[in-house]
C-alpha positions, 0 to 999 in steps of 0.5 A: 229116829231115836233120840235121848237127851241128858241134863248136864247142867241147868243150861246144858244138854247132852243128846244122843240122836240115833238115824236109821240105817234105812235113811243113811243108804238112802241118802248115800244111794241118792248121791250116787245117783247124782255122782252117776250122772256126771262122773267120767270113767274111762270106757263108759258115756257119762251118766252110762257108767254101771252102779257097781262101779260108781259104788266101787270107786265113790261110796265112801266119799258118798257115805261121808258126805251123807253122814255129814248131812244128816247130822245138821238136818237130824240134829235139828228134827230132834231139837224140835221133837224135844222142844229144845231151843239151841244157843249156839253150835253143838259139839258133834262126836260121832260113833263108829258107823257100821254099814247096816247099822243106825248111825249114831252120834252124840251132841252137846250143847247150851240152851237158853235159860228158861225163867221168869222174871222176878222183883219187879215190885220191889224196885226202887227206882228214882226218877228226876224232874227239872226244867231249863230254866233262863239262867240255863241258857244264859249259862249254855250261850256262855259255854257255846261263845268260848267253845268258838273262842278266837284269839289275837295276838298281844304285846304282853306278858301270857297269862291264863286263857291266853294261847302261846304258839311254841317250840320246845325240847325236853330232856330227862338226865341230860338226854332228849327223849322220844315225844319230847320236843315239838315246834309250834305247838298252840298251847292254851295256858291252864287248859291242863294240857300239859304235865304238872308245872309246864303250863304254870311256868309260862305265865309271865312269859313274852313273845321272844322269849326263852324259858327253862322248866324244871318239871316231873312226870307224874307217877301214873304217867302213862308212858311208864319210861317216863313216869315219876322222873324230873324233866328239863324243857327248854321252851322258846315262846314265838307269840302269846295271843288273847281270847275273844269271844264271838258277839251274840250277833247273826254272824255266829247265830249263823253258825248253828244253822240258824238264819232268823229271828236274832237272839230270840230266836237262837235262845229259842233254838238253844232251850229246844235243843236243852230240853231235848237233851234233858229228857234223853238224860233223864229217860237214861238215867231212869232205864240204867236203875231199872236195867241195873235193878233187873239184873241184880233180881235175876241170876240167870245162867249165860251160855258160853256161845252167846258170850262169845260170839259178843265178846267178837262184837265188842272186839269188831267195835273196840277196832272199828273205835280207836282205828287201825288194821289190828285182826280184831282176833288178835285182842284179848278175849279177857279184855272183853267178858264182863261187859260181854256177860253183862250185855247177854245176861242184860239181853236175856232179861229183857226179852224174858220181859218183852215176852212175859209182858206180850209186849210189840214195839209201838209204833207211833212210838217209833214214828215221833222218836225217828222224828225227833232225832230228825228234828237236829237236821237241817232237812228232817223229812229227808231223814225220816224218809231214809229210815222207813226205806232202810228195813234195818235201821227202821228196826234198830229203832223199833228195837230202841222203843221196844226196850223203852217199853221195858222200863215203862212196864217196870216203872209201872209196878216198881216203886217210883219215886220223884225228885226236883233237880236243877238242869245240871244236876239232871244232864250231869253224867253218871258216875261208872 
C-alpha cells in the first residue's frame, strides 16, 4: 500500500492512499463468493449458480461495496503507518477506479495538535483562606428562617415584606395587552418582582382596595413591544399578609433532616455544610485562574470536528436546560462556538498536562470526594455504593479528581500567593 500524506496546515493533513489492484479483486472476489451462496437465479439450486453469471450480474455492486470497505480499513493502516493521530471523520475524494489498477483516493483531515505545555511558571495565581466564623452561621440561620418565611393575614395598611394577594389588568394606550392582567397573583412588596413603580405603588394599600399605577416599562424590557412605554394597571388589593419567621426550634431543625441535638446540633450541622461550601468555592475559584492561566500561555490550534461535535453537546444541553421538544439542530451553531472553542482548546490543554506530567487519577482521592458528596444525603453508604456499581459515573469522578490533579501539578510550580478573606467574601461568585 502506498501512502503520501502533505501538510496543509499545522493541523491539517492531506493523504493520498494507493491499495493494490490485488487486494481490490480479492475483496471484490470474496463477495462474490458470499453473493454466490445465496443468490437466486432462475434455472440454478442456490449456491449452484456459475461464477461468470454471479460476476455478470453482481460485480459491480460487488466492486462498490469493496471499495467502500477498503477505504475505512486502509485509511486506518495508514494513519497508523504514518503515526498519525485523526480528529474527526476525513474527507474522502476517490479517483476514477480502473479494473487492473490500484485503487487510489485522497483524504483530508485534522489532527490533533501536538505541543507541550508552557508558562507554568510564570503563573500568578491567588489562593484565599477563610474560616466560618460563629457570626457566619448566625447570619446563614437568619438567611435559612426567611427562605421558609410564613405570612398571616393582617387588618393593616401593606408595607414592604408583607405579601399582597392580587388582580390586576394593565393597558398601554388605552389597550389591554397580552400578559398584562392576572388574578391572585401573591406579590411580596420590595421583592423586585415587578416593573419599576408598581411594587412601590402598593404600599399603603389595604384589603379592599382598588388603586391605579401609572408606570413605564423599562427601556430593556425584555418583550421590545413593550419596552419604554407608559402603562396604566388598575390593581384591586384582595388581602395583605405579615411575614413570620419560623422559631429555632425542632420543628424547623426537622426540616433539613436534622432530629437531634436542638440548636447545637443544627448550628453544628449548618457550619458543616458552610465549610464544605467554602472549599468547594475556594478550590473553584483557585482551578478557573490556573485554567484561565493555561489557555492564555497556550495558543493551540482547534480542530474543527472537535468544535463541532461539542458545539452538538452544548446544543443537546442548551435543550435539555430550558425544556421543550425543539430538534436541538435547529439551534444556531454561532449561538455556541466560543464556549465550544473554549471547552476543546481548554480540553487539549489539560490532557496535554495529564500526559506530560504521567499523571492517573488517584484513587483515594476519588474514594473521599464521592464520599463527601454522599455525606448531603441522608443515606451515604447507599450513594456511595451506587457509584462503584455505576462504571461511568464512577469515571466522571475519576474524571473530577484527575483535572483537580491538574491544578495542583500547576500550583506547584506557578506562583502562589495567599490571601485572609472573610467567608463571604470566599463563597461570593465570580464575576463573568
Amino acid at each position: 500500500m502506498q501512502v503520501s500524506v502533505e501538510t496543509t496546515s499545522s493541523i491539517e493533513r492531506r493523504m493520498t492512499v494507493g491499495v493494490p489492484a490485488e487486494r481490490v479483486e480479492s475483496e471484490v472476489t470474496k463477495r462474490l463468493q458470499q453473493t454466490a451462496r445465496r443468490a437466486k437465479v432462475p434455472g440454478f439450486r442456490p449456491g449452484k449458480v456459475p461464477m461468470n453469471i454471479i460476476r455478470q450480474r453482481y460485480e459491480e455492486a460487488a466492486r462498490q461495496e469493496a471499495l467502500g470497505d477498503l477505504i475505512q480499513s486502509s485509511f486506518y493502516e495508514a494513519v497508523v503507518q504514518e503515526k498519525l493521530n485523526p480528529a474527526g471523520s476525513p474527507s474522502v475524494d476517490a479517483k476514477v477506479f480502473e479494473k487492473g489498477q490500484p485503487f487510489e483516493y485522497v483524504a483530508t483531515f485534522e489532527v490533533f495538535p501536538e505541543f507541550e505545555v508552557a508558562g507554568i511558571e510564570a503563573l500568578n495565581i491567588e489562593r484565599l483562606q477563610a474560616d466560618v466564623a460563629d457570626s457566619d452561621v448566625d447570619g446563614m440561620l437568619d438567611i435559612l428562617r426567611k427562605q421558609n418565611t410564613r405570612y398571616e393575614a393582617v387588618e393593616r395598611a401593606a408595607q414592604n415584606d408583607d405579601q399582597l394577594n392580587i388582580d390586576f389588568v394593565g393597558k398601554v394606550d388605552g389597550e389591554a395587552f397580552a400578559g398584562g392582567s392576572a388574578q391572585g397573583t401573591l406579590l411580596v412588596l420590595g421583592s423586585g418582582r415587578m416593573i419599576p413603580g408598581f411594587e412601590e405603588g402598593l404600599v399603603g394599600a389595604t384589603a379592599g382596595e382598588e388603586r391605579v399605577l401609572n408606570v413605564t416599562f423599562p427601556e430593556d424590557y425584555q418583550n421590545l413591544d413593550l419596552a419604554g412605554k407608559a402603562a396604566e394597571f388598575t390593581v384591586t388589593v384582595n388581602s395583605v399578609a405579615a411575614p413570620q419567621l419560623p422559631e429555632l426550634n425542632d420543628e424547623f431543625f426537622a426540616l433539613f433532616g436534622v432530629k437531634e441535638g436542638g440548636l447545637e446540633g443544627f448550628r453544628a450541622e449548618v457550619r458543616k455544610n458552610m465549610e464544605r461550601e467554602l472549599r468547594q468555592a475556594i478550590k473553584s475559584k483557585v482551578k478557573s485562574q490556573v485554567m484561565d492561566g493555561l489557555l492564555a500561555a497556550n495558543e493551540v490550534a482547534v480542530p474543527k470536528s472537535l468544535i463541532a461535535s461539542e458545539v452538538n453537546r452544548l446544543r443537546v444541553q442548551a435543550v435539555q436546560q430550558f425544556g421543550g421538544s425543539i430538534d436541538p439542530q435547529q439551534l444556531p451553531a454561532e449561538l455556541f462556538e466560543e464556549q465550544a472553542r473554549r471547552r476543546v482548546q481548554l480540553g487539549l490543554v489539560v490532557a496535554e498536562v495529564v500526559k506530560q506530567f504521567e499523571l492517573k487519577a488517584d484513587e483515594e482521592r476519588v474514594r473521599t470526594l464521592i464520599e463527601e458528596m454522599a455525606s448531603a444525603y441522608q443515606e451515604p453508604a447507599q450513594v456511595i455504593a451506587w457509584y462503584y456499581k455505576n462504571p461511568q459515573q464512577l469515571d466522571e469522578v475519576r474524571s473530577v479528581v484527575l483535572e483537580e490533579q491538574v491544578v495542583d501539578t500547576v500550583l506547584q510550580k506557578a506562583n502562589v500567593t495567599d490571601k485572609q478573606v472573610s467567608y463571604e467574601d470566599a463563597v461570593k461568585p465570580q464575576q463573568a
